[in-house]
N, C-alpha and C positions, 0 to 999 in steps of 0.2 A: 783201197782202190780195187775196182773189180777189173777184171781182164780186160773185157771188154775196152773200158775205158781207156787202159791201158794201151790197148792198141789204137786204139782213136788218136791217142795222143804221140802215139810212133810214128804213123801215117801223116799227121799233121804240121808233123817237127822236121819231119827228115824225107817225105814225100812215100810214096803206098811202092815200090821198087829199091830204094835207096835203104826204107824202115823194116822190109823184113829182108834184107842182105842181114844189116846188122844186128837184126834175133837173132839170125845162126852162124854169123859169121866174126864175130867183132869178140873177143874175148873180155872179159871186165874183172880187170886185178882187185877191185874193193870182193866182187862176191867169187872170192878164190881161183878165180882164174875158168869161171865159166862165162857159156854165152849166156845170152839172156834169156832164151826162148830155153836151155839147161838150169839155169836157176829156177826159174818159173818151175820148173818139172821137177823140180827137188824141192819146192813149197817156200822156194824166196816171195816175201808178199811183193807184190806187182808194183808197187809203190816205190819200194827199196831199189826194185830194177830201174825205176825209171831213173831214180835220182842218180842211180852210176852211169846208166846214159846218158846224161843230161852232162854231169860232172867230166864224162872225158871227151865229150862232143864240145863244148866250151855254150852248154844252152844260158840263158842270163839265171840267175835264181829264183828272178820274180816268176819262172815260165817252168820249176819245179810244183 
């Protein structure tokens, strides 16, 4: 998944104010207890971010 997409899909999930709170704010226990916009920055693929957002936000699966 490219970045970009990536945040297409933050913006569209969780609204363009609420979606980059939770880049830098929201800590995610699957990728070690970073945020996402820190994982991303340590070369987590963007894809794996999404799915721990997804997973502790309660997003349905079909919408990973």
């Amino acid at each position: 998944m490219r970045l970009t997409e990536f945040h297409e899909l933050v913006e569209a999930q969780f609204g363009p104010a609420r979606g980059a709170s939770l880049l830098v704010d929201h800590v995610l226990t699957r990728l070690g207890g970073r945020t996402a916009e820190r994982a991303i920055e340590d070369g987590v693929d963007p894809r794996e971010v999404w799915r721990a957002l997804c997973a502790d936000f309660d997003v349905p699966r079909d919408q990973w």
